[in-house]
N, CA, C and O atoms as CSV, one atom per row, in Angstrom:
chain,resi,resn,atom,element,x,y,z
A,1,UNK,N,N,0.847,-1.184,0.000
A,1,UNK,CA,C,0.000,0.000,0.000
A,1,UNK,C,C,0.888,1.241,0.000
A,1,UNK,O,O,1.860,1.332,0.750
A,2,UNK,N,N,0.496,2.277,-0.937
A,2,UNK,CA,C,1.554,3.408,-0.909
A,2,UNK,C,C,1.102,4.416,0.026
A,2,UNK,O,O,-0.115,4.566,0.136
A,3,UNK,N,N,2.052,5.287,0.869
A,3,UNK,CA,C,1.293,6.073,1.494
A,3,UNK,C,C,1.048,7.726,0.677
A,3,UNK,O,O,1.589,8.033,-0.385
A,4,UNK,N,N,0.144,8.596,1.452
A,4,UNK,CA,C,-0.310,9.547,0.292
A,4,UNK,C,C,1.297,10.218,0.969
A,4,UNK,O,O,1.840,9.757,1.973
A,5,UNK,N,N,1.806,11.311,0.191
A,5,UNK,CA,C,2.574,12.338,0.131
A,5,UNK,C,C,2.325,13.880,0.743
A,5,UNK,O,O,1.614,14.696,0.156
A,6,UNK,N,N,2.885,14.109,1.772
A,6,UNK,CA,C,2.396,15.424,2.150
A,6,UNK,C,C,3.318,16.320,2.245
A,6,UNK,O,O,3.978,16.025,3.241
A,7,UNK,N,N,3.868,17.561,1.601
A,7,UNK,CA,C,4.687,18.553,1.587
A,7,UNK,C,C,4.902,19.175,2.374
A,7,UNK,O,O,3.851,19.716,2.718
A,8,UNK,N,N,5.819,19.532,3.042
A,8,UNK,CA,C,6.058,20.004,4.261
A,8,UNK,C,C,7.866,20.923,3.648
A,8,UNK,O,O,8.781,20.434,2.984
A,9,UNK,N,N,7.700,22.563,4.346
A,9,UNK,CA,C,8.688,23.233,3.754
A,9,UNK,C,C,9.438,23.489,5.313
A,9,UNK,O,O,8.779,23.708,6.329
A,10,UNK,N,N,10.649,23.430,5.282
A,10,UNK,CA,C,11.268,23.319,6.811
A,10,UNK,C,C,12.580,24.507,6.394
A,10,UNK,O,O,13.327,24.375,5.424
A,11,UNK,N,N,12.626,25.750,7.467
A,11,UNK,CA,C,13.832,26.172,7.393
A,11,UNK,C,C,14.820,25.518,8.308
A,11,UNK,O,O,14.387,24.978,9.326
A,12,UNK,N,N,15.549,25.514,8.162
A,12,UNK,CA,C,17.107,24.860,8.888
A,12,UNK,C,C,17.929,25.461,8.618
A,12,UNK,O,O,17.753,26.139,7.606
A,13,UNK,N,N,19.036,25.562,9.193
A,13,UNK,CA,C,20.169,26.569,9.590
A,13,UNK,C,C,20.829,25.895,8.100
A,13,UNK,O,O,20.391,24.884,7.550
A,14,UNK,N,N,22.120,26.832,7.564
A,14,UNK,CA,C,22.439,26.055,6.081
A,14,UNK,C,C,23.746,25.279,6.841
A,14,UNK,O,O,24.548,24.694,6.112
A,15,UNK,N,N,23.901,25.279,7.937
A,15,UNK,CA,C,24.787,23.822,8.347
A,15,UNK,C,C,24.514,22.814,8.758
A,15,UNK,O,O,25.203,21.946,9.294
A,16,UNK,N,N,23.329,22.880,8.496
A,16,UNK,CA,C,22.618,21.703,8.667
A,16,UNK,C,C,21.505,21.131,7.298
A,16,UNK,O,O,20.665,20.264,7.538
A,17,UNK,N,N,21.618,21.627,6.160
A,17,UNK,CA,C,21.531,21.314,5.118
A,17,UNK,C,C,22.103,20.301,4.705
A,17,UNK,O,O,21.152,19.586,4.389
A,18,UNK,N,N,23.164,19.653,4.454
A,18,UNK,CA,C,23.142,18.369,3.932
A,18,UNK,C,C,22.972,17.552,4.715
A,18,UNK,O,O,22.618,16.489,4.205
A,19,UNK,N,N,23.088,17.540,6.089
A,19,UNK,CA,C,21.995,16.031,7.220
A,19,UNK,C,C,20.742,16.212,6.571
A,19,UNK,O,O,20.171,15.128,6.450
A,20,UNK,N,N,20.224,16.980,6.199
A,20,UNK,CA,C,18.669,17.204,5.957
A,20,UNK,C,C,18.600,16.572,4.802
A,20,UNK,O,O,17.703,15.763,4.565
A,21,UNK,N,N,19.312,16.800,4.163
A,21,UNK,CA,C,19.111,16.431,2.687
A,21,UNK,C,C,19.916,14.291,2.946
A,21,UNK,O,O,19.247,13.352,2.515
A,22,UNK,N,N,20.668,14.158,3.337
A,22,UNK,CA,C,21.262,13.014,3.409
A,22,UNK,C,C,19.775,12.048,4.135
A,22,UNK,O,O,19.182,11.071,3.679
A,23,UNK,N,N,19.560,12.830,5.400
A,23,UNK,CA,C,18.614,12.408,6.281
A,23,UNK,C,C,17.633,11.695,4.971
A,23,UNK,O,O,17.499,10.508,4.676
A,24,UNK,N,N,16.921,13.152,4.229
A,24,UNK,CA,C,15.647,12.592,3.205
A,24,UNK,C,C,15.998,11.394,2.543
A,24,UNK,O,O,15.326,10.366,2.461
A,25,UNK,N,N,17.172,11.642,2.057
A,25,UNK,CA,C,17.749,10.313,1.247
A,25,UNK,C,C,17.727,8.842,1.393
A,25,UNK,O,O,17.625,8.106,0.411
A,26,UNK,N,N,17.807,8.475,2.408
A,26,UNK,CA,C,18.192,7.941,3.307
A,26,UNK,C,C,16.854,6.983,3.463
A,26,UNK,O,O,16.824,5.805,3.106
A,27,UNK,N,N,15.789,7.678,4.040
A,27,UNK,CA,C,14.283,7.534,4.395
A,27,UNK,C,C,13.679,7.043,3.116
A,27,UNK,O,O,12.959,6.049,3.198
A,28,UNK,N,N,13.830,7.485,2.187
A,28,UNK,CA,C,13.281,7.530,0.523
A,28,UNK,C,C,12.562,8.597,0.312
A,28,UNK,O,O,11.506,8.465,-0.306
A,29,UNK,N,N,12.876,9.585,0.668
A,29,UNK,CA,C,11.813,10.656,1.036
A,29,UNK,C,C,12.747,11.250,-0.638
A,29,UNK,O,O,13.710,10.843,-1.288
A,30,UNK,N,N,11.638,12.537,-0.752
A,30,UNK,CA,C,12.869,13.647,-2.011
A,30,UNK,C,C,12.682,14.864,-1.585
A,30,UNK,O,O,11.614,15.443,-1.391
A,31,UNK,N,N,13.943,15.303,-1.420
A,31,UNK,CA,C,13.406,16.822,-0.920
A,31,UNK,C,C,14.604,17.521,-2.211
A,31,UNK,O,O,15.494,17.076,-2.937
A,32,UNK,N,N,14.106,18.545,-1.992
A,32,UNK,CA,C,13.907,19.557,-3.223
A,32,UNK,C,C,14.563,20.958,-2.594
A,32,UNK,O,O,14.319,21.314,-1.441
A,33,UNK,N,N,15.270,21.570,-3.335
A,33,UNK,CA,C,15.851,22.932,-2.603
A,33,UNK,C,C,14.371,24.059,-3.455
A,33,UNK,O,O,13.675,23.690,-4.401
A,34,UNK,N,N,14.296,25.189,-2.848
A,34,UNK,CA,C,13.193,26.531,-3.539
A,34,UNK,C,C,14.350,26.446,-5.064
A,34,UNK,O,O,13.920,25.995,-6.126
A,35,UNK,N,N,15.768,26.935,-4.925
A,35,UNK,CA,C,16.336,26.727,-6.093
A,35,UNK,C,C,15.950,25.969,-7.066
A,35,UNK,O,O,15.429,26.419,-8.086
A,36,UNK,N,N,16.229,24.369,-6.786
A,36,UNK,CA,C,16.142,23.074,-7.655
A,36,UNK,C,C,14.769,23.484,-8.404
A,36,UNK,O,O,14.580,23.934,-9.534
A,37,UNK,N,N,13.781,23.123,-7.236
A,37,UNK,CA,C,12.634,23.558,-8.318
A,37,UNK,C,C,11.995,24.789,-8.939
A,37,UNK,O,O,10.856,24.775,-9.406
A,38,UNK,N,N,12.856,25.945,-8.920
A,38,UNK,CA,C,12.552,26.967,-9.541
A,38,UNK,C,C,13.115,26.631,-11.104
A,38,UNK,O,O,12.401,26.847,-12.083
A,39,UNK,N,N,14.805,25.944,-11.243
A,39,UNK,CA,C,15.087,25.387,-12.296
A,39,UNK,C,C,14.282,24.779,-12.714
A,39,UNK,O,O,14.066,25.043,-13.897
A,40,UNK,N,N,13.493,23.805,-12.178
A,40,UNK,CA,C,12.948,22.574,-13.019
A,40,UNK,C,C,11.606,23.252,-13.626
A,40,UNK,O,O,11.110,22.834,-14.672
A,41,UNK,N,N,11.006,24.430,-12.820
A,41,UNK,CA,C,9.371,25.076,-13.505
A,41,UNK,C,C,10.408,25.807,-14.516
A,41,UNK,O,O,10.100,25.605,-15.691
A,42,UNK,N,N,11.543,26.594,-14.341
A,42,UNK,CA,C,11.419,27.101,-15.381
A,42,UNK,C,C,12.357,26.190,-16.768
A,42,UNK,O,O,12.463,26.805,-17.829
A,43,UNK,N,N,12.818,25.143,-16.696
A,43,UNK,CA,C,13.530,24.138,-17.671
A,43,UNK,C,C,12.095,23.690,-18.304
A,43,UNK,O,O,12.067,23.473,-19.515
A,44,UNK,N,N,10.952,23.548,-17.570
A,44,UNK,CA,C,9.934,23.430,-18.261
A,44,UNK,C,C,9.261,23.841,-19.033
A,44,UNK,O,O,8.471,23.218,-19.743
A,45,UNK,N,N,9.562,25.400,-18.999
A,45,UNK,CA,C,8.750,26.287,-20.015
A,45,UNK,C,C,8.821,26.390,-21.313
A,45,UNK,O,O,9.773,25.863,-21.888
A,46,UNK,N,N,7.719,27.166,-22.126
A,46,UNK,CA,C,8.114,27.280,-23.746
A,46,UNK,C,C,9.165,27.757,-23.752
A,46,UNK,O,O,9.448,28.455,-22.778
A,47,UNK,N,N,10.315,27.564,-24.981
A,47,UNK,CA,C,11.081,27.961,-24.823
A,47,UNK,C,C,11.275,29.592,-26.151
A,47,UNK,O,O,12.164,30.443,-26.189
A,48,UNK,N,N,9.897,29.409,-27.127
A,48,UNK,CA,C,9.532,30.323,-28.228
A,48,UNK,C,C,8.465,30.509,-28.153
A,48,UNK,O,O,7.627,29.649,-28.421
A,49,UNK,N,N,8.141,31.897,-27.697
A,49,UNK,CA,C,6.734,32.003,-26.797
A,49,UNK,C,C,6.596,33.150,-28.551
A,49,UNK,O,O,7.529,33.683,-29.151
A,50,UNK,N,N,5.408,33.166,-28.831
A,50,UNK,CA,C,5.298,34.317,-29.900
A,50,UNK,C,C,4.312,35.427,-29.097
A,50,UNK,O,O,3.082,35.418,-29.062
A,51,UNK,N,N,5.191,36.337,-28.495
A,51,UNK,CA,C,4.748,37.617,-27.650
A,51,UNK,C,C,5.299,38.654,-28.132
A,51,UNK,O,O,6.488,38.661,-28.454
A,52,UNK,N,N,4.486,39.716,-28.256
A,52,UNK,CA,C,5.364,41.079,-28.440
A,52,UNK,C,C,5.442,41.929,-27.271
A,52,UNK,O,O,4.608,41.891,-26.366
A,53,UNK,N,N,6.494,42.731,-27.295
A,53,UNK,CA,C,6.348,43.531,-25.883
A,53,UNK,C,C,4.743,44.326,-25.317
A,53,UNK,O,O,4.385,44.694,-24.199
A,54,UNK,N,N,3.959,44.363,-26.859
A,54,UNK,CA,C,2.526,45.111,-26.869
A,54,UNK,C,C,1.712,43.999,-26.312
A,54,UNK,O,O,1.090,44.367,-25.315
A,55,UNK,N,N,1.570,43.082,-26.551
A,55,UNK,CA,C,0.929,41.711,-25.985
A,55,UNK,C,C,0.711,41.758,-24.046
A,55,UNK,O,O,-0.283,41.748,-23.319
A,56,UNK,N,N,2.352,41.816,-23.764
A,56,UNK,CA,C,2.460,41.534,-22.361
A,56,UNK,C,C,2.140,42.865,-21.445
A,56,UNK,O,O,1.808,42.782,-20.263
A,57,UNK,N,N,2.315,44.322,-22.288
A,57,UNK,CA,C,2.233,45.434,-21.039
A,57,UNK,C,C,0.333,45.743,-21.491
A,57,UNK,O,O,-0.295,46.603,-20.872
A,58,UNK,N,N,-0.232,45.029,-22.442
A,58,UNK,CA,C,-1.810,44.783,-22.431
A,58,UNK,C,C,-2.048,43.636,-21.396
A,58,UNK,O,O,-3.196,43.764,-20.971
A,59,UNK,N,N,-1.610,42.888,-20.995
A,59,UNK,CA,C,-1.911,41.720,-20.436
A,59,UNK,C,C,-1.660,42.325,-18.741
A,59,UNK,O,O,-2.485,42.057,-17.867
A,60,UNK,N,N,-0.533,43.078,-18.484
A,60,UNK,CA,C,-0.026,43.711,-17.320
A,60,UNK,C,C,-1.036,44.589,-16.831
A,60,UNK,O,O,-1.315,44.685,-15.636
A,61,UNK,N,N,-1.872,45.562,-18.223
A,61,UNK,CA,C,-2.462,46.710,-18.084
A,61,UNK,C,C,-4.240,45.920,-17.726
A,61,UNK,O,O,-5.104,46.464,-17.038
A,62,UNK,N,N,-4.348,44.815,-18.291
A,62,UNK,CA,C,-5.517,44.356,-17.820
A,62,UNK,C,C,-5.298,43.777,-16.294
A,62,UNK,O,O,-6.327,43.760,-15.618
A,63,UNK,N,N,-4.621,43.508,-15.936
A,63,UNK,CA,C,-3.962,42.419,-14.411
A,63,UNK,C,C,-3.767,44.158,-13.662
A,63,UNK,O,O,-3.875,44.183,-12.436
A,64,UNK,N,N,-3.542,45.299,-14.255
A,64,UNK,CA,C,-3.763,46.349,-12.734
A,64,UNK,C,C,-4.784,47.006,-13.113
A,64,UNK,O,O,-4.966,47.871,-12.256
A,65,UNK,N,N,-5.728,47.105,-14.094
A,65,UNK,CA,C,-6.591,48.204,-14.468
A,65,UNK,C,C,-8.094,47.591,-14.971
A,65,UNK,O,O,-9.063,48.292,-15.264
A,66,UNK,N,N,-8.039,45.921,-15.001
A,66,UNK,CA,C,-9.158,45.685,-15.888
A,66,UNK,C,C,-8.755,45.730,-17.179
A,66,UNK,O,O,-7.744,46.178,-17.719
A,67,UNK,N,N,-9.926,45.077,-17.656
A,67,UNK,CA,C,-10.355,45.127,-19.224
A,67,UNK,C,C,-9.843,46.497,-19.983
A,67,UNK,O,O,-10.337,47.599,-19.742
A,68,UNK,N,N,-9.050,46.332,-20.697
A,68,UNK,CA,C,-8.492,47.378,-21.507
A,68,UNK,C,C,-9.117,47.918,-22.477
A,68,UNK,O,O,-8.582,48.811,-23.134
């Protein structure tokens, strides 16, 4: 039976960063640095988005002002 997965974000002193990380290892657990997975959302992205700079400060101008 697998158990469910629950995320849990822990600060720790950074000398104690790799017990933490060895610790997860160890357990079978995966822990993840904010770094690691900021790489991995953004290694994910389009990498040829077809936007013009007019596209995004309309898109900006609707996100502070509403419907343009």
């Amino acid at each position: 039976m697998e158990a469910t997965l629950q995320n849990i974000y822990l600060n720790v002193p950074k000398s104690e960063v790799r017990f933490i990380m060895t610790l997860a290892q160890k357990m079978g657990w995966k822990a993840e640095t904010k770094a690691s997975l900021l790489d991995k959302f953004i290694a994910s992205r389009p990498k040829n988005v077809d936007l013009t700079d007019e596209d995004i400060m309309e898109a900006v101008r609707e996100v502070r002002y509403g419907k343009v």
